[in-house]
Every structure is written in C-alpha cells, then in structure tokens.
C-alpha positions as CSV (number, residue, x, y, z in Angstrom):
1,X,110.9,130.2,159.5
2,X,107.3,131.5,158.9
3,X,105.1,130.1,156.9
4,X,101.6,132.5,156.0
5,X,98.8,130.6,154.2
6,X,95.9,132.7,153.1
7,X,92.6,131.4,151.7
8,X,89.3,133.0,150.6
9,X,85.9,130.6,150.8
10,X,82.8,132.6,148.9
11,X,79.8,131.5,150.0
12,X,76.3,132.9,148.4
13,X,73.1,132.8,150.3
14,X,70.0,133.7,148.7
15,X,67.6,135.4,150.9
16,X,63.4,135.6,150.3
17,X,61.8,133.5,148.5
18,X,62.0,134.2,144.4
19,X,58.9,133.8,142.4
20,X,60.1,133.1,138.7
21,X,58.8,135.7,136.6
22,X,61.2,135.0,133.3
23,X,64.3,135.5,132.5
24,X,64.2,139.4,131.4
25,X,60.7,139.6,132.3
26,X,59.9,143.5,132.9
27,X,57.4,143.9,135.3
28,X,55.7,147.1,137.1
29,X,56.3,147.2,140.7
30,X,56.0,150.0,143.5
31,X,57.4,150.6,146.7
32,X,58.0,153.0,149.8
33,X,60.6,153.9,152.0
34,X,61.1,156.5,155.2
35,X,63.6,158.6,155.4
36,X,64.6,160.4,158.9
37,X,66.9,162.9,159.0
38,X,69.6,164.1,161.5
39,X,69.7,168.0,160.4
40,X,72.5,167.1,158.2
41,X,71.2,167.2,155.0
42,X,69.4,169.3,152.4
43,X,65.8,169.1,151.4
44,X,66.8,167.4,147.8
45,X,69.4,165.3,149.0
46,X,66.6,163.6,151.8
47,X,64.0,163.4,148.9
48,X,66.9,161.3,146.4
49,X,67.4,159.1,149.3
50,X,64.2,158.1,149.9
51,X,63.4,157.6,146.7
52,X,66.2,155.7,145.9
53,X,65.5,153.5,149.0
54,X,61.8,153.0,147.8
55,X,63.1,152.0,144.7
56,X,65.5,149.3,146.4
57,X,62.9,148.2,148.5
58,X,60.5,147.0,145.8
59,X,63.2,145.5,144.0
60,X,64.0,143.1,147.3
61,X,60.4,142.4,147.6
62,X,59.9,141.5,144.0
63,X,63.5,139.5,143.2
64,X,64.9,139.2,146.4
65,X,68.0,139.7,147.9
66,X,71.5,138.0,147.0
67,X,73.6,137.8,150.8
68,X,77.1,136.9,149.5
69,X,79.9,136.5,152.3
70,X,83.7,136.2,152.0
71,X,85.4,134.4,154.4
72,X,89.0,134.8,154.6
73,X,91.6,132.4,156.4
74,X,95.2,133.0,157.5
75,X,96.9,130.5,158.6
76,X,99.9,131.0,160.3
77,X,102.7,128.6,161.4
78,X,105.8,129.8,163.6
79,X,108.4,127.8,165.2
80,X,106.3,124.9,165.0
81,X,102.9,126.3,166.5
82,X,99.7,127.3,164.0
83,X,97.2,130.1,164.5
84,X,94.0,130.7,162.8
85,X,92.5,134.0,162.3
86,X,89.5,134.4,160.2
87,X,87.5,137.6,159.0
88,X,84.0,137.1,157.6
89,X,82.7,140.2,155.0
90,X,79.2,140.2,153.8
91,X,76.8,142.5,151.5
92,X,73.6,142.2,150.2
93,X,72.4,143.2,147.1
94,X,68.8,143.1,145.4
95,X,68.8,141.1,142.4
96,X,67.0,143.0,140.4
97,X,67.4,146.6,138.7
98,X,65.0,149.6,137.9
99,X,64.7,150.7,134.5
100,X,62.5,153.8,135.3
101,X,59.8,155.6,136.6
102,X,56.8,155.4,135.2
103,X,54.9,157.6,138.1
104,X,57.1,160.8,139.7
105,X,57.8,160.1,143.0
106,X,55.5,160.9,145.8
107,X,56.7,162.5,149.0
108,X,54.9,163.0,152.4
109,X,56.8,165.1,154.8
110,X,56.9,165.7,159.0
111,X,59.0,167.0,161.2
112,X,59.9,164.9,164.5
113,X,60.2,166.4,167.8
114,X,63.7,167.6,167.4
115,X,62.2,169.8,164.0
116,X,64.8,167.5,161.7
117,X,62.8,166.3,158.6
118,X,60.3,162.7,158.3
119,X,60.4,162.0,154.5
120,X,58.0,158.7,153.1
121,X,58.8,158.8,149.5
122,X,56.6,156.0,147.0
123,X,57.8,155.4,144.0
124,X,56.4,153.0,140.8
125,X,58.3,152.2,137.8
126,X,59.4,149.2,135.6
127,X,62.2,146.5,136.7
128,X,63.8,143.6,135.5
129,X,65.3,140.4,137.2
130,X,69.2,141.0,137.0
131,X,70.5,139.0,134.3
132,X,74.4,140.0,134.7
133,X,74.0,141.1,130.9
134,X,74.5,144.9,131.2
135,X,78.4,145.6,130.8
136,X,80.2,147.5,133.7
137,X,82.0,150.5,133.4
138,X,83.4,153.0,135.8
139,X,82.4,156.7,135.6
140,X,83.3,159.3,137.5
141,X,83.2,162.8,137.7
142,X,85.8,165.4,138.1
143,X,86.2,168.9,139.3
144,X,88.6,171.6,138.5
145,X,91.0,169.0,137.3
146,X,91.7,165.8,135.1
147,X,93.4,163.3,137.7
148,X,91.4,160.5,139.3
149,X,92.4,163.1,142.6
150,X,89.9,165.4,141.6
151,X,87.1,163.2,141.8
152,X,84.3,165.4,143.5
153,X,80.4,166.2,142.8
154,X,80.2,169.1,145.1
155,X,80.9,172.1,142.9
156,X,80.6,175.9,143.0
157,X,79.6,178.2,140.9
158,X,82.4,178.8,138.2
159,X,83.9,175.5,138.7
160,X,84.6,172.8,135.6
161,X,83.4,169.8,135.3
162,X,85.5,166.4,133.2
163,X,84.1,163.3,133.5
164,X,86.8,160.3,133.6
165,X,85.1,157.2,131.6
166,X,86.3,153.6,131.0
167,X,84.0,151.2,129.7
168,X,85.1,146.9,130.3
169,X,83.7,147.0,126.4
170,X,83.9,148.5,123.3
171,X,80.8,150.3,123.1
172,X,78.6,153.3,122.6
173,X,78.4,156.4,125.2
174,X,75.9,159.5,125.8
175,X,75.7,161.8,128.9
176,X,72.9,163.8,130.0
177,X,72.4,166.5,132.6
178,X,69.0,167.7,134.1
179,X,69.1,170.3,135.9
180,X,66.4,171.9,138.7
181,X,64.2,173.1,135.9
182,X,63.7,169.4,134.8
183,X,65.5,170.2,131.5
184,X,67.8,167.4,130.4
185,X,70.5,168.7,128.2
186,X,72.7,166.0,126.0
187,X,76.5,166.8,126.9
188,X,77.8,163.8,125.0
189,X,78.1,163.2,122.1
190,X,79.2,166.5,121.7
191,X,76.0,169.5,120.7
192,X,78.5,170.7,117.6
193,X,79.5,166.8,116.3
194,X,77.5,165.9,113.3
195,X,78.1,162.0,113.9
196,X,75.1,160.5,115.7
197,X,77.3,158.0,117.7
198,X,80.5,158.2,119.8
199,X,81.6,154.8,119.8
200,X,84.6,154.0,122.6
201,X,87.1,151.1,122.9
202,X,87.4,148.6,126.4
203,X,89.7,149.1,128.5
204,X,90.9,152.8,127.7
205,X,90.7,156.2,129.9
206,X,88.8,158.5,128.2
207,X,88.7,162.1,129.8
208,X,85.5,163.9,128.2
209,X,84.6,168.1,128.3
210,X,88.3,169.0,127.7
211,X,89.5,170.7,125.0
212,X,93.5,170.0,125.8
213,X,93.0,166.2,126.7
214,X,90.2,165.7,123.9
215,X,92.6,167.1,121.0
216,X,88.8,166.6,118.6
217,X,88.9,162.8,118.6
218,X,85.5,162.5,120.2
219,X,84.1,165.2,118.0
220,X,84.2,169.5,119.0
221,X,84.8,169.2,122.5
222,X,82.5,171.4,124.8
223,X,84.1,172.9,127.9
224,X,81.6,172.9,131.1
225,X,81.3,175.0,133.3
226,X,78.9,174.6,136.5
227,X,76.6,177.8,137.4
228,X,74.4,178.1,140.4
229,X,71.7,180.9,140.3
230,X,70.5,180.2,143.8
231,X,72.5,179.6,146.7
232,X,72.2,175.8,146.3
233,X,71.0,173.8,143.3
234,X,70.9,170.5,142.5
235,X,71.7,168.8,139.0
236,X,71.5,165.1,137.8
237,X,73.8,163.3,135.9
238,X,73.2,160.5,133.6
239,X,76.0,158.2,131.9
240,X,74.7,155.7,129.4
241,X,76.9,153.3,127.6
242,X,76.0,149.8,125.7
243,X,77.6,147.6,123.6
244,X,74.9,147.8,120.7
245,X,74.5,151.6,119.3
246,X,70.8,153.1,120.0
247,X,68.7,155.9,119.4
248,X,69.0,159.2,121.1
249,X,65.8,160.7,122.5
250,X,64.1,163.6,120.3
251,X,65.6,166.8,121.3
252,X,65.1,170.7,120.5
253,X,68.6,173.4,120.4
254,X,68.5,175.4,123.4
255,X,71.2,177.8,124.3
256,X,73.7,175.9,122.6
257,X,72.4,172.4,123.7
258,X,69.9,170.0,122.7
259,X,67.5,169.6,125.8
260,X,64.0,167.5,126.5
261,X,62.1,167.5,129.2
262,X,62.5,165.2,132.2
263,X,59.3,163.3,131.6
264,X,60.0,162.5,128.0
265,X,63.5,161.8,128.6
266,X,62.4,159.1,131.6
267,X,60.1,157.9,128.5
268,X,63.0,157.4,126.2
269,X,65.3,155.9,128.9
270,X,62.8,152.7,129.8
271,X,61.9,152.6,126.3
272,X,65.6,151.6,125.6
273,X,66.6,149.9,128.2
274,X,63.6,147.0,127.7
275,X,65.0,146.9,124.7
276,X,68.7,146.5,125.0
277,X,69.7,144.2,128.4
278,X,73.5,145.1,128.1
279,X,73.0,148.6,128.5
280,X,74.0,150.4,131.8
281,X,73.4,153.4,132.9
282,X,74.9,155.7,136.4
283,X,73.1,158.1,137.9
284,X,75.0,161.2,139.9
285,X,73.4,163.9,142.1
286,X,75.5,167.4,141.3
287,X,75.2,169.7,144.6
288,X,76.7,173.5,142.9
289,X,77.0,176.5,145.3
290,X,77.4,180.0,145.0
C-alpha cells in the first residue's frame, strides 16, 4: 500500500520598508535602469527593456516589493517507512503599478568592449499603490490563425493578426496600435461601428479582427493585416478593458482608422486610469519583418 500526502504552505514576506502614502494615492516617481546586451537583440527591443525595468525599479523603491514563496510537501509512506520531499518556489513582485509616462524616456547609449550595446534608460511617470482593484483578464495575440496554438508576436509582412480576449468580468474593451511613426490607431471598437462602447461578458472567448469567427456581433469586423516598410519595425499594442464604460481619447479618420498621436494618447491613458482603479490595461511589443 502507498499512501501520497501533498501539502502547499504560502508564506508572504514583505520586503523594504513601505511608507504609507494612501490607499490609491497617485504619486510622481522616476527611476533608471541599465541595460547590457549580449548581441542578441535589436536596438528597440534593448530600449523597451530598459525602460520597462526603470519603470519597475521606481515602483520597488516607492511601494516595495511583495516576496511570496510556495512551499510544497509530499509526504510519502511505503511499507511502513515515510519520506519527505519538499520544493520551495518564490517570486517577487513590486506592489505598485505605473499608470503612465508623464516624461518620454531618456536613453544614454555605450558600447562595451565586445561592441554589444550599454543602454541606461530613465523614465518618470505617475503610479499608484496596488490596490488588487483592477480586474484580470487574459489577452493574447495571434498570428495567421485563431487557436490559442497560434499565439505569436513576431510577424511578417502580409501576415494577420486575431487577438484572443477573455475578460474574469463583464466589462468594457478597446485596443490600440501605435506604430513606429508614434501614431496610435483605435482597432477596437471597430472604425465602421457607430456604437461608442463594446461591452463583453466574463468568462467567454472572444476572437476579435475576424470576419468568419466575429459573424457582426461586436460590430463590422476589420480584418488586419501586418505591413513592414522597412526590414524590421516595431509596433505597440495596447488592450484596455474595465468594468465601468469610459471615454475614448479624441481621435481624427486616417486611412480608414481613427489615430492620435502617442503623446496625447499617453495623456488620455493616465487621465483614465486615475480615474477608474479597476481598469487594466496590457501592453505588447509587435516585431513585423519583411
């Protein structure tokens, strides 16, 4: 006879000492980070790391740092002996979240002795203490396909793009796309619906940018397809949902879509997120190739 007992302990640890600020409480903060690369990666791809690192960094220095370890326990008994095995998994995660830039990034660059790339990126914006208020959802982005399989944000030029979408509430959606030109174009809701709102339901798959899968439920579906003038560019891809409906930033028609420019879109974004601490929003670098 064998008898397997498994238990999971949680322990949380917080790390750095927290100054309370407010429940809420947005604050301007700054912060740097040092990127040094390998000769692996691009130009662009160096600069979004250490600028997203920069923006982690300030965030641990303001809020802290949340070290939360699972400890798990088997306990096995076999003809009358007992072993013990245990794993221990930890992570650490900043307990706070950025809301926006309200300076572009500045970026210092060297070169090390090997010629691979020294990037110091410093970054300001406006953050919050996390309050666990914004609702999760998963999005992810698809390529020349509609299955979870196709999952992919490396693209060439002429492929399509779906994004797969379930939110954990019912809620309100918009997607946005800037591209190297720092244009941001609204792909959802759709450019051709007249409804100002595309409200989803929890706990549904919703498959956006297809015409088949779309059948005009969310409005007149737009088809994408991803173009690269140069040999490499670099797009950015912005899901927003929230339980509450709010306003969409002021756009102008342009080729078919209604665009802004980065700067006032990065304006609209921290706008609405002070206001509204349940909405979330996911950010995804686009690399499209010739």
């Amino acid at each position: 006879m064998k008898l397997r007992i498994f238990t999971t302990l949680s322990v949380l640890l917080c790390l750095n000492s927290l100054i309370a600020h407010g429940a809420g409480a947005v604050r301007e903060i700054s912060g740097e980070y040092t990127y040094y690369d390998d000769g692996r990666k691009s130009r662009v791809e160096i600069m979004e790391i250490a600028a997203t690192q920069a923006r982690l960094e300030a965030l641990a220095r303001e809020y802290g740092t949340l070290l939360t370890q699972t400890i798990q326990q088997n306990d096995i008994v076999k003809n009358g002996r007992e072993t013990n095995d245990f794993l221990a998994l930890s992570s650490t995660e900043v307990k706070g979240e950025w809301l926006g830039d309200t300076q572009e990034p500045k970026y210092e660059f060297s070169m090390d002795a090997n010629q691979n790339l020294i990037v110091t990126c410093k970054v300001r914006g406006r953050a919050r203490e996390i309050s666990n208020e914004a609702v999760d959802f998963e999005a992810i982005v698809l390529r020349n396909g509609t299955k979870r399989a196709n999952s992919g944000n490396e693209f060439r030029n002429g492929d399509e793009l779906f994004l797969l979408f379930n939110p954990s509430s019912d809620g309100y959606i918009s997607v946005y796309l800037e591209d190297e030109h720092r244009q941001v174009h609204e792909l959802l809701p759709y450019p051709r619906d007249t409804k100002s709102e595309l409200k989803l339901k929890r706990g549904e798959d919703y498959v956006f940018f297809s015409e088949k899968l779309g059948g005009g439920k969310y409005g007149p579906e737009e088809e994408l397809i991803m173009t690269a003038e140069d040999e490499r560019e670099y797009n950015r891809l912005y899901v927003i949902f929230s339980p509450n409906p709010y306003s969409r930033p002021v756009t102008r028609n342009s080729g078919g879509l209604n665009s802004t420019t980065s700067s006032e879109f990065t304006k609209w974004l921290l706008k609405t997120r002070q206001k509204d601490n349940k909405m979330g929003v996911h950010t995804m670098l686009l690399t499209i190739t010739e």
